[in-house]
VOGUMI-434297 format. One record per residue (C-alpha): x, y, z; residue number from 1. Coordinates in pm, 1 decimal. Example, Ala and Ser with C-alpha at 12.3 -4.5 7.8 and 13.67 -1.06 7.14 Angstrom:
! VOGUMI-434297
<r px="1230.0" py="-450.0" pz="780.0" n="1"/>
<r px="1367.0" py="-106.0" pz="714.0" n="2"/>
! end
This chain:
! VOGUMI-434297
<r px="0.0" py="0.0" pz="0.0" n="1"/>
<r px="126.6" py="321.5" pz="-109.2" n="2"/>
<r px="60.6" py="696.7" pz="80.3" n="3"/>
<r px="31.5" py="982.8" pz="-147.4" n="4"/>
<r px="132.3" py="1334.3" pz="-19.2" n="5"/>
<r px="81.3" py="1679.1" pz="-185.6" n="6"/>
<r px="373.5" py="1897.0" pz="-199.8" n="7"/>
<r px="280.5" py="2255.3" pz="-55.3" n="8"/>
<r px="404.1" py="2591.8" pz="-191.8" n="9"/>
<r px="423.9" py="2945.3" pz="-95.6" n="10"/>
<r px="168.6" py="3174.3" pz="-119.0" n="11"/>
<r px="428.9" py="3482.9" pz="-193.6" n="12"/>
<r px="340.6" py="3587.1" pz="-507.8" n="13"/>
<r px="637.4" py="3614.8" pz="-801.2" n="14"/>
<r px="725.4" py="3867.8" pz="-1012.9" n="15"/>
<r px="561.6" py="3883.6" pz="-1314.4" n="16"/>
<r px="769.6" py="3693.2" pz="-1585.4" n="17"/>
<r px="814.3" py="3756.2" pz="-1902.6" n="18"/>
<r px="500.8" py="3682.7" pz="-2155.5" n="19"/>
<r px="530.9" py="3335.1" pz="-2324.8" n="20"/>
<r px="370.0" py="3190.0" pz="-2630.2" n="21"/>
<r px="91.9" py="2995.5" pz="-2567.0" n="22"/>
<r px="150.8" py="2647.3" pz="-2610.3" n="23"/>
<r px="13.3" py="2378.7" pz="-2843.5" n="24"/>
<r px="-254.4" py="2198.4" pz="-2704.0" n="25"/>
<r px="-109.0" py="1870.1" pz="-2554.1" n="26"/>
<r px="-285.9" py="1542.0" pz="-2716.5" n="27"/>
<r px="-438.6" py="1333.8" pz="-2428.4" n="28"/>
<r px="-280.9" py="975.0" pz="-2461.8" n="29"/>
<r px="-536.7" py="671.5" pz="-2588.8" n="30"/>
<r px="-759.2" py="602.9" pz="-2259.6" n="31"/>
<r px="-602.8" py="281.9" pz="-2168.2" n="32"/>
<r px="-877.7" py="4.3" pz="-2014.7" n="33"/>
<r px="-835.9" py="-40.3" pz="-1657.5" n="34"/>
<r px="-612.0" py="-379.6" pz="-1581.6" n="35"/>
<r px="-828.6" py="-690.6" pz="-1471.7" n="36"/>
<r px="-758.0" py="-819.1" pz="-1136.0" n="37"/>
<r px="-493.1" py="-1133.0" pz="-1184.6" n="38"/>
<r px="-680.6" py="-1468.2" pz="-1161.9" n="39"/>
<r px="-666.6" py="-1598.0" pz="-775.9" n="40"/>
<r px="-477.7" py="-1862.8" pz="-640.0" n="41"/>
<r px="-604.1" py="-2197.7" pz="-628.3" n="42"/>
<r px="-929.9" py="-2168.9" pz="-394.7" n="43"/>
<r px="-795.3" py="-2259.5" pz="-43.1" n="44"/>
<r px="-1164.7" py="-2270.4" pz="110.5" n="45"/>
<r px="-1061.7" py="-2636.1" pz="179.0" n="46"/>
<r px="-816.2" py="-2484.5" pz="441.5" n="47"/>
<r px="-1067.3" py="-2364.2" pz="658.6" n="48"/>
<r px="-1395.2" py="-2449.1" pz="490.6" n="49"/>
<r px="-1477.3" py="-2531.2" pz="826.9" n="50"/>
<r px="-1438.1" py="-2175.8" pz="960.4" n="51"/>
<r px="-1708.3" py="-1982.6" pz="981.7" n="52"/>
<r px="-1728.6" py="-1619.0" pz="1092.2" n="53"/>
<r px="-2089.4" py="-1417.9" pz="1182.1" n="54"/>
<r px="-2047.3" py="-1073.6" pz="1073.2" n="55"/>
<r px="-2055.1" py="-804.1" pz="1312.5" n="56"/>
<r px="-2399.0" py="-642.1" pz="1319.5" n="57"/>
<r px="-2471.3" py="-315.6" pz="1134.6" n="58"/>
<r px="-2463.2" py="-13.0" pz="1390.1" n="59"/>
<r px="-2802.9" py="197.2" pz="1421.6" n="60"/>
<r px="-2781.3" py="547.0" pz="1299.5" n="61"/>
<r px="-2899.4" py="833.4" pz="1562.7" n="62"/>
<r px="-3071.7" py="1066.7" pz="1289.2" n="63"/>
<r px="-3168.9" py="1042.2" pz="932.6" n="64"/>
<r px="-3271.6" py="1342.0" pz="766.2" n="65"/>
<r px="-3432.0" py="1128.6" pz="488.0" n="66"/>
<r px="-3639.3" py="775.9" pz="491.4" n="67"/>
<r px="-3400.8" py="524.3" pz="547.0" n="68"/>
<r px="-3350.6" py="298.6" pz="310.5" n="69"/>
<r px="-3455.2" py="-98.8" pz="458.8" n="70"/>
<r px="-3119.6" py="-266.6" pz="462.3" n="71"/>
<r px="-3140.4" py="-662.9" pz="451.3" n="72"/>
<r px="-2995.2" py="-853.5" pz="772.2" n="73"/>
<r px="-2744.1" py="-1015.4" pz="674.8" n="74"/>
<r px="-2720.7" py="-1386.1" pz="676.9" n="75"/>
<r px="-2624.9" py="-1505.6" pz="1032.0" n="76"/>
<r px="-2289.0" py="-1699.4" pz="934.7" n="77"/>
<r px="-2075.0" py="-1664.4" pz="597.3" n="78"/>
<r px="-1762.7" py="-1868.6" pz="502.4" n="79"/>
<r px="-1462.0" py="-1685.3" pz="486.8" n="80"/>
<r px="-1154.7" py="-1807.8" pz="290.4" n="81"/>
<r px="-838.7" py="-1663.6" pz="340.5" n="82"/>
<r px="-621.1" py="-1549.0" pz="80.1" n="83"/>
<r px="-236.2" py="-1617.4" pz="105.0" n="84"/>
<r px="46.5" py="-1561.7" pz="-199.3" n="85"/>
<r px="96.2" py="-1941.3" pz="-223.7" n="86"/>
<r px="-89.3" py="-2232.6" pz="-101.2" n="87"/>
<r px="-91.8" py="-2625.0" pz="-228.8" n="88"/>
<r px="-418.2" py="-2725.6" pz="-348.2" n="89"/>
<r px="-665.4" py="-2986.3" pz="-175.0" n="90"/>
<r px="-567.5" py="-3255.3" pz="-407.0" n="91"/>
<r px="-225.2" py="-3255.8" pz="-297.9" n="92"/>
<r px="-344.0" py="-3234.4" pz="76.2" n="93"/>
<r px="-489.7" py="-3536.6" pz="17.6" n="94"/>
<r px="-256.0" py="-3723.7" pz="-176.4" n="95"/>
<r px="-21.7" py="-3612.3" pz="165.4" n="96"/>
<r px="-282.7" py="-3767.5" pz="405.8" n="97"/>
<r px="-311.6" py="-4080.5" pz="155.8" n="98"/>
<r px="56.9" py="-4131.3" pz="228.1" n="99"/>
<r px="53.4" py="-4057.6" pz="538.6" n="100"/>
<r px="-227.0" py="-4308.7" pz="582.9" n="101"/>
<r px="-22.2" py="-4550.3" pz="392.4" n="102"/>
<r px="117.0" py="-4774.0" pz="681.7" n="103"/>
<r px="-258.8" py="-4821.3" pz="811.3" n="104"/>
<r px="-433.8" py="-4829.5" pz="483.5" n="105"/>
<r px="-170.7" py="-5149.6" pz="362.2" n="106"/>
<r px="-224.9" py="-5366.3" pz="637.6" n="107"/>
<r px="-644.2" py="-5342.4" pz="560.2" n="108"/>
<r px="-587.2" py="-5350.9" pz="195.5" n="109"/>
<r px="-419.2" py="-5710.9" pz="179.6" n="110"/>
<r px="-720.8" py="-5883.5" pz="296.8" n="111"/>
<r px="-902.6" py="-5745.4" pz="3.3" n="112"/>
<r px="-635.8" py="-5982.8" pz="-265.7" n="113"/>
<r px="-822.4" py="-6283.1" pz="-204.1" n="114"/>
<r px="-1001.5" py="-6456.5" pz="-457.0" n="115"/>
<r px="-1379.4" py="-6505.0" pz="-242.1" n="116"/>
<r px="-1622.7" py="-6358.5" pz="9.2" n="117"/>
<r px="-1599.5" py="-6592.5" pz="276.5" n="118"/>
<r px="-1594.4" py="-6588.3" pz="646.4" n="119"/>
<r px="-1216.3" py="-6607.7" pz="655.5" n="120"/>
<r px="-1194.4" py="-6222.0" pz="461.8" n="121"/>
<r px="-1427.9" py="-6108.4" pz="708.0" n="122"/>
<r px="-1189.0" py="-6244.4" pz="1035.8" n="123"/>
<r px="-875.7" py="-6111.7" pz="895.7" n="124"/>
<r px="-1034.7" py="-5726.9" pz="809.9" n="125"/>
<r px="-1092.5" py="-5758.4" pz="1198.5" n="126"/>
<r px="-769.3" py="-5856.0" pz="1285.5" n="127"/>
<r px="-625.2" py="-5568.9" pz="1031.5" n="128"/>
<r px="-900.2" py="-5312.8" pz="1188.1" n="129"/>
<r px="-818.3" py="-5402.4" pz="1548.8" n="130"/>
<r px="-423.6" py="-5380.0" pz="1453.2" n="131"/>
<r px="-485.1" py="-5028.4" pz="1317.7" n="132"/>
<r px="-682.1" py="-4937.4" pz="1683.0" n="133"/>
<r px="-1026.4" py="-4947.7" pz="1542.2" n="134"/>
<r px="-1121.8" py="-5038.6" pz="1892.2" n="135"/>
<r px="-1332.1" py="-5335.4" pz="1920.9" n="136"/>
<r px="-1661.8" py="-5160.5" pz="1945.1" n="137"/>
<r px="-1605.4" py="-4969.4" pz="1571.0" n="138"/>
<r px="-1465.1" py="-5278.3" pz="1475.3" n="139"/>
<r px="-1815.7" py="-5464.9" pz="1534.7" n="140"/>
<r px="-2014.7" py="-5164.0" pz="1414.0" n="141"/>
<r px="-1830.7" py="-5149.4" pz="1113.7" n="142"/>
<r px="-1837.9" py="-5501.6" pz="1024.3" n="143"/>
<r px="-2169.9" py="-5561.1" pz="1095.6" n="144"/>
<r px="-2264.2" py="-5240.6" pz="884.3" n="145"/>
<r px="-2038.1" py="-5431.8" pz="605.7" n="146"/>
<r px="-2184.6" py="-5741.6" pz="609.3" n="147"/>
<r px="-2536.3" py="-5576.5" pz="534.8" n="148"/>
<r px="-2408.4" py="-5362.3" pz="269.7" n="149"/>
<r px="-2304.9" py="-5651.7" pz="53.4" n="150"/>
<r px="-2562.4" py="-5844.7" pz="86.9" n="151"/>
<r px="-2752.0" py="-5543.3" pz="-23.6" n="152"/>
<r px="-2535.1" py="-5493.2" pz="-331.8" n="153"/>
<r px="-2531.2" py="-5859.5" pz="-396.6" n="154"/>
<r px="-2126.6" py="-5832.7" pz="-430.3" n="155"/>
<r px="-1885.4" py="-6188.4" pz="-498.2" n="156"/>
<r px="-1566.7" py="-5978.9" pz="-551.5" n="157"/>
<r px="-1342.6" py="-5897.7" pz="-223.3" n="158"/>
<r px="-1252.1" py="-5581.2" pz="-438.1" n="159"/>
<r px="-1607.2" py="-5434.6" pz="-404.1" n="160"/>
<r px="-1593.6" py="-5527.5" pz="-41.4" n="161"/>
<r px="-1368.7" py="-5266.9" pz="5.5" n="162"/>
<r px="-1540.1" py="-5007.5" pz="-224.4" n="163"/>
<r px="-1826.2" py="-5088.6" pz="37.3" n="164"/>
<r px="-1583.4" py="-5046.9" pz="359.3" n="165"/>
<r px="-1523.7" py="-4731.9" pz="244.2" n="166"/>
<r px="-1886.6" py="-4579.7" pz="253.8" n="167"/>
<r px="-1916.8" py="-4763.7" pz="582.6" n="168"/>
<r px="-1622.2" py="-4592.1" pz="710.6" n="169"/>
<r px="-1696.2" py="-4245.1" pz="602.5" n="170"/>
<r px="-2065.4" py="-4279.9" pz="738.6" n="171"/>
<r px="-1928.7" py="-4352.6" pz="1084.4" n="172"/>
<r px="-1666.6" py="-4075.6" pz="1099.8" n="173"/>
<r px="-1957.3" py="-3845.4" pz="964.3" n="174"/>
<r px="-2047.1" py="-3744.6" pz="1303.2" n="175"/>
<r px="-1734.0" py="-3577.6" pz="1354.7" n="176"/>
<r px="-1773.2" py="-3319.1" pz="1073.0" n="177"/>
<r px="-1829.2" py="-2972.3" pz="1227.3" n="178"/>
<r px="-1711.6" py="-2642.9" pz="1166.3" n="179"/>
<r px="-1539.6" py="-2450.0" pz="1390.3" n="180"/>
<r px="-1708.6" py="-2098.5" pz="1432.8" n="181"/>
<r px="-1622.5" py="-1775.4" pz="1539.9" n="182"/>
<r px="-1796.0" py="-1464.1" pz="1606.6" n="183"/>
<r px="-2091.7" py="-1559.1" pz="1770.8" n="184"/>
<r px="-1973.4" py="-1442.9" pz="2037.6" n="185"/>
<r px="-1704.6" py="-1116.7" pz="2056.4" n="186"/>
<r px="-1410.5" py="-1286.9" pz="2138.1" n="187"/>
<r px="-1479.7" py="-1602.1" pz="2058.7" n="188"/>
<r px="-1230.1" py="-1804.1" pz="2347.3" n="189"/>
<r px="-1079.5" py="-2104.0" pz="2287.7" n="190"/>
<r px="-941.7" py="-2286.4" pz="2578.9" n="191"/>
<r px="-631.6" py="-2564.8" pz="2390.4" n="192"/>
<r px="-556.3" py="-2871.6" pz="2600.5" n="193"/>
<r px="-356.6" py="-3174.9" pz="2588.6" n="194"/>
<r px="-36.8" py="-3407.5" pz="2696.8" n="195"/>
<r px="311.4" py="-3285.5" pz="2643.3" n="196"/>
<r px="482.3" py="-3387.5" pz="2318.2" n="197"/>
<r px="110.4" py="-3379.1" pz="2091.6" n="198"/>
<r px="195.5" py="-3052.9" pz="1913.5" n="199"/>
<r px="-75.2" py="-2810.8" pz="2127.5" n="200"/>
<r px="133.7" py="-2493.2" pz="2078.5" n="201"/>
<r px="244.7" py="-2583.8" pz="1722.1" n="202"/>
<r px="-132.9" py="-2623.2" pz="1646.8" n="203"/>
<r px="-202.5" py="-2311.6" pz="1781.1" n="204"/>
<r px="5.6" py="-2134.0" pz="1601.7" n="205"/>
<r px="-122.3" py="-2279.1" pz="1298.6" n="206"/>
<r px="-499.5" py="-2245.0" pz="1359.8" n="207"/>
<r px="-382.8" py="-1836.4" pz="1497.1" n="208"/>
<r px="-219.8" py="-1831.7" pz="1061.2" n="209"/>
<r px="-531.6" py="-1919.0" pz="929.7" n="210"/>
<r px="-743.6" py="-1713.3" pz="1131.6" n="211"/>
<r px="-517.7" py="-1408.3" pz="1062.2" n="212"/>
<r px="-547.7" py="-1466.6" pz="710.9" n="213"/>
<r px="-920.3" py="-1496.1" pz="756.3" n="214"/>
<r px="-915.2" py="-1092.3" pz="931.4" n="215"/>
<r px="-972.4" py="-1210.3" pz="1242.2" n="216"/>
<r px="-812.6" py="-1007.7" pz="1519.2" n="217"/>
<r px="-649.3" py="-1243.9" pz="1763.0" n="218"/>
<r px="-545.1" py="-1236.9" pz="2108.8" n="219"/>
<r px="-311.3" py="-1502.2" pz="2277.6" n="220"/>
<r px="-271.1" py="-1596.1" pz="2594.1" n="221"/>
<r px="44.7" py="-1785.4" pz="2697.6" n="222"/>
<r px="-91.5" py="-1991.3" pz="3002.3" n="223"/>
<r px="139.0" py="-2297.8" pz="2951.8" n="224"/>
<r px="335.3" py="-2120.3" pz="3230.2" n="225"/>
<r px="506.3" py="-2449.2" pz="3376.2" n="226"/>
<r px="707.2" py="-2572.0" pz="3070.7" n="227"/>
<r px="1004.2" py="-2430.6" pz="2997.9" n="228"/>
<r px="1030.4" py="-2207.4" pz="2701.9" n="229"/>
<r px="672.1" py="-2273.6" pz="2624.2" n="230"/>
<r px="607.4" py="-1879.2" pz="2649.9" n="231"/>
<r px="891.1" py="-1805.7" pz="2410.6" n="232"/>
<r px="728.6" py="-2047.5" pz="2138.5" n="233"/>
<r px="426.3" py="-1943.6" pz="2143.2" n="234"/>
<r px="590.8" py="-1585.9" pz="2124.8" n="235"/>
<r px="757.2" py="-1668.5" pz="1785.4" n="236"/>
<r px="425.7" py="-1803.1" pz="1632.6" n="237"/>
<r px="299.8" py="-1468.7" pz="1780.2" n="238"/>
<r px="561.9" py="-1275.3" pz="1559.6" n="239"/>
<r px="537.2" py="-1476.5" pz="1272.9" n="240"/>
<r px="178.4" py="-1398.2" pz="1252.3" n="241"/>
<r px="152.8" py="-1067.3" pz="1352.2" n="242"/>
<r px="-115.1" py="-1076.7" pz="1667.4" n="243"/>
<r px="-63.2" py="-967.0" pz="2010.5" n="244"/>
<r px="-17.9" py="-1198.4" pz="2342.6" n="245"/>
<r px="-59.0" py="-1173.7" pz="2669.7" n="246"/>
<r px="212.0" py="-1369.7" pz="2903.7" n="247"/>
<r px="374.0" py="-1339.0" pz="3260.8" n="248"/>
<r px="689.5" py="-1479.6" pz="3306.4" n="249"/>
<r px="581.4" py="-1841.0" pz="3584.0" n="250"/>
<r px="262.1" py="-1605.7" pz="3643.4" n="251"/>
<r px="-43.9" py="-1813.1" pz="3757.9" n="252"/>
<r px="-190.4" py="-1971.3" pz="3457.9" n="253"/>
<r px="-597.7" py="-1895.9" pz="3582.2" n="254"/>
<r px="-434.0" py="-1549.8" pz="3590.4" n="255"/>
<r px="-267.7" py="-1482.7" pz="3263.7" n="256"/>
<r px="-616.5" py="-1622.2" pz="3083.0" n="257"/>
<r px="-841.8" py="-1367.3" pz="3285.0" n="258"/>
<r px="-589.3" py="-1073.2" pz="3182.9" n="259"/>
<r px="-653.2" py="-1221.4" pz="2809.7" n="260"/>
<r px="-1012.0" py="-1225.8" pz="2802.3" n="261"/>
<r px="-1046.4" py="-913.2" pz="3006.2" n="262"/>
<r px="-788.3" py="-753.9" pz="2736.3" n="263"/>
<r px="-978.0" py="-907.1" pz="2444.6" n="264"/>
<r px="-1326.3" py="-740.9" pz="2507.1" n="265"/>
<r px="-1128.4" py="-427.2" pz="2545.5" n="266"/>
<r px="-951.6" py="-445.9" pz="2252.8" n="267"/>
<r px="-1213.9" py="-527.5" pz="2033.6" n="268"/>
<r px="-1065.5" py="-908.9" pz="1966.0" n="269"/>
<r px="-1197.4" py="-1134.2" pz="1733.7" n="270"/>
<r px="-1102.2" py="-1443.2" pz="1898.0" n="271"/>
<r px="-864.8" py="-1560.6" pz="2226.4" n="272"/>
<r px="-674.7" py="-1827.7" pz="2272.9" n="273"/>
<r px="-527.3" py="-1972.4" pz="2514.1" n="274"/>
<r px="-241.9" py="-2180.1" pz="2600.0" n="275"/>
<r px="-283.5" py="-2427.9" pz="2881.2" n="276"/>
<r px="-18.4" py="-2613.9" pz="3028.3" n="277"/>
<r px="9.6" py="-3002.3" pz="2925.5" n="278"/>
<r px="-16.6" py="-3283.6" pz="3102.1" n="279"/>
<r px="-169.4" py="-3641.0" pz="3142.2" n="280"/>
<r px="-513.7" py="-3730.0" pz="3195.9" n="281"/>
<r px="-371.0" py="-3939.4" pz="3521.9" n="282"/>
<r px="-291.0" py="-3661.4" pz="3678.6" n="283"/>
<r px="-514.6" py="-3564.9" pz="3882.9" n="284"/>
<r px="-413.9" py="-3252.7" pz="4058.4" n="285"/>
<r px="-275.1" py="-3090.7" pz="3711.9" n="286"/>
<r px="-614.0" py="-3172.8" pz="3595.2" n="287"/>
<r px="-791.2" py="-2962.0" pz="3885.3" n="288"/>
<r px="-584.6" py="-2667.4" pz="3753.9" n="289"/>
<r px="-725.5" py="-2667.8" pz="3417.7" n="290"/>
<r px="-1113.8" py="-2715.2" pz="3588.7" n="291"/>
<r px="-993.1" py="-2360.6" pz="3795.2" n="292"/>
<r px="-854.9" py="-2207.9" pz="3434.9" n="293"/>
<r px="-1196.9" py="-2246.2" pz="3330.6" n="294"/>
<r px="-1405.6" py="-2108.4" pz="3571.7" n="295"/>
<r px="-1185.6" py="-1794.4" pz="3601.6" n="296"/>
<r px="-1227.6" py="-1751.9" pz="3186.2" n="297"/>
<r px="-1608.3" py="-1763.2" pz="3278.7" n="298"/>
<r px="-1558.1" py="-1496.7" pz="3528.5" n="299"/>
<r px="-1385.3" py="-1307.0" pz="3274.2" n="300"/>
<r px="-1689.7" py="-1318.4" pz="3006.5" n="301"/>
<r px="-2002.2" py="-1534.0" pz="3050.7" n="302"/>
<r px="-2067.5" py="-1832.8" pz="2848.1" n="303"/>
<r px="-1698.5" py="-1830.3" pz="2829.6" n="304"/>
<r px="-1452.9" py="-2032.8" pz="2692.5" n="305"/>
<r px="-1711.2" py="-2139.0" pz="2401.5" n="306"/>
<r px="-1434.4" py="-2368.5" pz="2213.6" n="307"/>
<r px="-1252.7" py="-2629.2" pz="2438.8" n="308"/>
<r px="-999.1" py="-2818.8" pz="2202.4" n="309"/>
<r px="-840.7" py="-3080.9" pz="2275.5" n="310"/>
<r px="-510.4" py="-3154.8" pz="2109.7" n="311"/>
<r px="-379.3" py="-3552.4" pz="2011.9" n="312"/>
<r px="-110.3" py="-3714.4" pz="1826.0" n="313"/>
<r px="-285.6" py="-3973.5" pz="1626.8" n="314"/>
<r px="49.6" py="-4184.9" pz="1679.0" n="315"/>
<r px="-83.3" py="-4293.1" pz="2032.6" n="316"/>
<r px="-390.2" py="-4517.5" pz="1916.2" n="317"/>
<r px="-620.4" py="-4590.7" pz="2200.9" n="318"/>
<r px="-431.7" py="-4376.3" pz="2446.2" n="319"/>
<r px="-572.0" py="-4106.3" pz="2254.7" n="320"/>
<r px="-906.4" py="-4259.0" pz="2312.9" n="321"/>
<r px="-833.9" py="-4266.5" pz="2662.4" n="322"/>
<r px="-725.0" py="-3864.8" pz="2666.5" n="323"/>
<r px="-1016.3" py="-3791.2" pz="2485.9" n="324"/>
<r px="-1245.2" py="-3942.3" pz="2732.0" n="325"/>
<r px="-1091.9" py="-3835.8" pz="3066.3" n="326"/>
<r px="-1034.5" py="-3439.6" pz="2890.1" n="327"/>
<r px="-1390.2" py="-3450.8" pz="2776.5" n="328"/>
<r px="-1533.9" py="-3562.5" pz="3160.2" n="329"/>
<r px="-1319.9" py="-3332.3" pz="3315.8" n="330"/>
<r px="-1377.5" py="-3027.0" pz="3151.6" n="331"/>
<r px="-1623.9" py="-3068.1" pz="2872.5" n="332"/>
<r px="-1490.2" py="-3113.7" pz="2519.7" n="333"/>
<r px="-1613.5" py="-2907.9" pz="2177.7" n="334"/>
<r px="-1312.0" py="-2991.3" pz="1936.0" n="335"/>
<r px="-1020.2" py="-3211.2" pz="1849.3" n="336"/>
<r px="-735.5" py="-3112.2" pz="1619.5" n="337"/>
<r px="-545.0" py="-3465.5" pz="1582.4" n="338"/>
<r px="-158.7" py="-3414.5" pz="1512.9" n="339"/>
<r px="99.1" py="-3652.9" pz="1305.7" n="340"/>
<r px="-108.3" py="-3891.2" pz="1124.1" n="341"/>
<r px="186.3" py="-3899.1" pz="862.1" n="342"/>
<r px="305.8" py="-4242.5" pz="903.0" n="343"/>
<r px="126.0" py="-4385.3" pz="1197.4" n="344"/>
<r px="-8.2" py="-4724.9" pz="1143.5" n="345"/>
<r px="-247.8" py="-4656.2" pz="1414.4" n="346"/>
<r px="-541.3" py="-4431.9" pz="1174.2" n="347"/>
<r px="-841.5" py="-4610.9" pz="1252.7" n="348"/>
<r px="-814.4" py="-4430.5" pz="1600.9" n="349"/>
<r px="-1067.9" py="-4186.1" pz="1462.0" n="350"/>
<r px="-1299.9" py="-4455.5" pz="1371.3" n="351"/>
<r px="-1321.3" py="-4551.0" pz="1756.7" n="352"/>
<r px="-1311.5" py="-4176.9" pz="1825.9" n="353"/>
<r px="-1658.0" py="-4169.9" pz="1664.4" n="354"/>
<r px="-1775.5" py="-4503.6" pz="1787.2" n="355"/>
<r px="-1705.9" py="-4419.1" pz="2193.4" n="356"/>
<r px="-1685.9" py="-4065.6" pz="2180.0" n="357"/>
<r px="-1792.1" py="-3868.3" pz="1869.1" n="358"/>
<r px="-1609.4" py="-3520.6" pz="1959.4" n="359"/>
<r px="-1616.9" py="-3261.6" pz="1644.8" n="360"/>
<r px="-1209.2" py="-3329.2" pz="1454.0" n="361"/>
<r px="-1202.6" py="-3010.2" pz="1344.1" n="362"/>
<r px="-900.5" py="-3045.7" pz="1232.0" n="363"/>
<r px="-607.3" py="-3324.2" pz="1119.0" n="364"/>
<r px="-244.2" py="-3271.5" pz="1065.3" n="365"/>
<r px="15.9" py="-3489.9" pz="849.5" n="366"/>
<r px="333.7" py="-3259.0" pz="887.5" n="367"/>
<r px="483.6" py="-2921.2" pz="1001.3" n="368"/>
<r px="411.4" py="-2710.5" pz="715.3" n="369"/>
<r px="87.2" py="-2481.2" pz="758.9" n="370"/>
<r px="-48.7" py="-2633.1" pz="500.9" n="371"/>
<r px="-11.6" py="-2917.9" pz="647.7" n="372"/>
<r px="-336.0" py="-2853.8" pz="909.8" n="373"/>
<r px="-631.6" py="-2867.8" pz="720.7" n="374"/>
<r px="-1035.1" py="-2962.2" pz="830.0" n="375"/>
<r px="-1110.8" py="-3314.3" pz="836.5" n="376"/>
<r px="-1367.0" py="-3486.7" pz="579.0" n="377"/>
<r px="-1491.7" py="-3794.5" pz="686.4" n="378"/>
<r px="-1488.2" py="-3922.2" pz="343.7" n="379"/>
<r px="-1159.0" py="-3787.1" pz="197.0" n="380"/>
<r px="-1011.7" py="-3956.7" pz="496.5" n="381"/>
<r px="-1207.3" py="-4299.8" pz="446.3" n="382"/>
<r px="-1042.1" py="-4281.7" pz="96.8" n="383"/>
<r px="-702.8" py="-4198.0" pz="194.6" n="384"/>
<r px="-684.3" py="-4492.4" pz="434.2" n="385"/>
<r px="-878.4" py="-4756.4" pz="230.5" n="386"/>
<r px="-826.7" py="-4682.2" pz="-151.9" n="387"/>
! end
């Protein structure tokens, strides 16, 4: 963006110069057609087609000297998709995720090279879906669902079994479509939880990208005051993407997420986030803390925090399960972002995810890039790990 001055001049007036001819009218140059806007970037709504932002409603004008026009409300959420320089499409997201996927997707995909339908395919595509932490209740709820489906489609070829797995698959990780919205409320708080070691701040810092990009005004809140150089990490993502944080140097962590909030309203934020300090679901104490975090954001702005996220590395198979449950009946769980799903044999985690406890993924990572976060499709993922 460029600023434009005007130069000023004296208002002394000159002498009077010397007369001079008149000269020949100038000829104006061809009008030259106004250049089209270059053609965007490959559509990245796939980034965040799952975020949503309410606009901010119109303010009400004191006087109006003539009949005010009727202005339509606007519709009460619209997608936003932010626009960055350089972005890799979906397709190649997904051919990522299909890679990534590739160690759990294998070990089903033999049992499909047989030759029959028989009773013996069925008893090794449990063994392969228990192996890749299905969990044994998705396991029976998915084969069950299978069994039905091809004696609906009348199929003899093990290679249409697993076209069939595959809707069967993507209709139980359905449930956990959602999209994550923002300004419903103003901020919109997020409270991010999780173990050590899953990639919470890393996550964060991605998901704060994304929103930036989207014009959302964000506010962080570095309340993972216990491990070390957590504040200073968060801090870089905080430079890198330009938005403001709030941090005290082994300040209470109930503490530091009040001053957020409390600064958010006042600053007009968008959205806060905030940091919370890892640990395990087994222990107990640590968990207490995060119960105390929050009730003091409540305290800070009713109905507050209105996202609670839990972060997981999808490398951990049913201990993720496990983290998901005890997070979720301590505090009350609206989200999961699951981390490293690149090479993990252990994918069909999600699949008991939705069985046990169908929590909204709102979003799945395969790498470090920030690309490399993206929302989660229940049937682009049943693809990637079956096909």
């Amino acid at each position: 963006m460029f600023s434009f001055f005007k130069k000023k001049f004296s208002s002394t007036p000159a002498a009077a110069p010397a007369p001079v001819a008149a000269p020949e009218p100038m000829a104006l140059p061809e009008p030259v057609a106004a250049p089209t806007a270059p053609p965007m970037p490959e559509p990245i709504a796939e980034m965040l087609a799952g975020l949503i932002v309410a606009p901010a409603a119109l303010p009400e004008q004191e006087e109006i000297a003539a009949a005010p026009a009727v202005v339509p409300s606007p519709p009460p959420m619209v997608a936003v998709a932010p626009v960055v320089p350089v972005i890799e499409p979906r397709r190649s997201w997904i051919d990522k995720l299909r890679q990534g996927l590739r160690k759990t997707g294998s070990s089903i995909a033999q049992v499909f090279t047989g030759t029959q339908i028989d009773d013996a395919l069925y008893e090794e595509l449990e063994a392969a879906l228990l192996m890749a932490d299905t969990g044994v209740k998705a396991t029976e709820h998915l084969l069950a669902d299978l069994k039905r489906r091809v004696k609906d489609a009348k199929a003899t070829a093990p290679s249409a079994v697993r076209g069939l797995l595959i809707e069967a698959l993507a209709d139980l990780l359905r449930p956990l479509e959602k999209s994550l919205a923002v300004g419903r409320h103003s901020p919109t708080v997020m409270m991010v939880v999780g173990v050590n070691g899953a990639g919470k701040t890393t996550s964060i810092g991605k998901l704060t990208r994304h929103l930036a990009e989207a014009d959302q005004k964000i506010l962080l809140a570095a309340a993972d005051t216990f491990r070390a150089a957590a504040r200073e990490q968060l801090a870089v993502w905080a430079d890198r993407t330009q938005v403001e944080i709030v941090s005290q140097e082994g300040g209470d962590p109930s503490a530091v997420t009040f001053d957020a909030v409390t600064a958010g309203r006042a600053r007009g934020c968008d959205v806060v986030i905030a940091d919370t300090a890892g640990r395990l679901p087994t222990q107990l104490h640590l968990m207490e803390e995060l119960k105390k975090i929050k009730r003091v954001i409540g305290k800070a702005q009713d109905g507050a925090p209105h996202e609670v996220l839990l972060v997981i590395d999808g490398n951990t198979g049913q201990n993720a399960l496990a983290q998901v449950k005890t997070f979720d009946d301590a505090i009350g769980l609206t989200g999961l972002i699951v981390t490293k799903l690149d090479g993990t044999a252990k994918g069909g985690v999600l699949a008991a995810i939705a069985r046990e406890r169908a929590i909204p993924v709102y979003f799945i990572g395969v790498g470090e890039k920030l690309e490399d976060l993206q929302t989660f499709n229940a049937r682009e993922f049943a693809q990637a790990l079956l096909e």
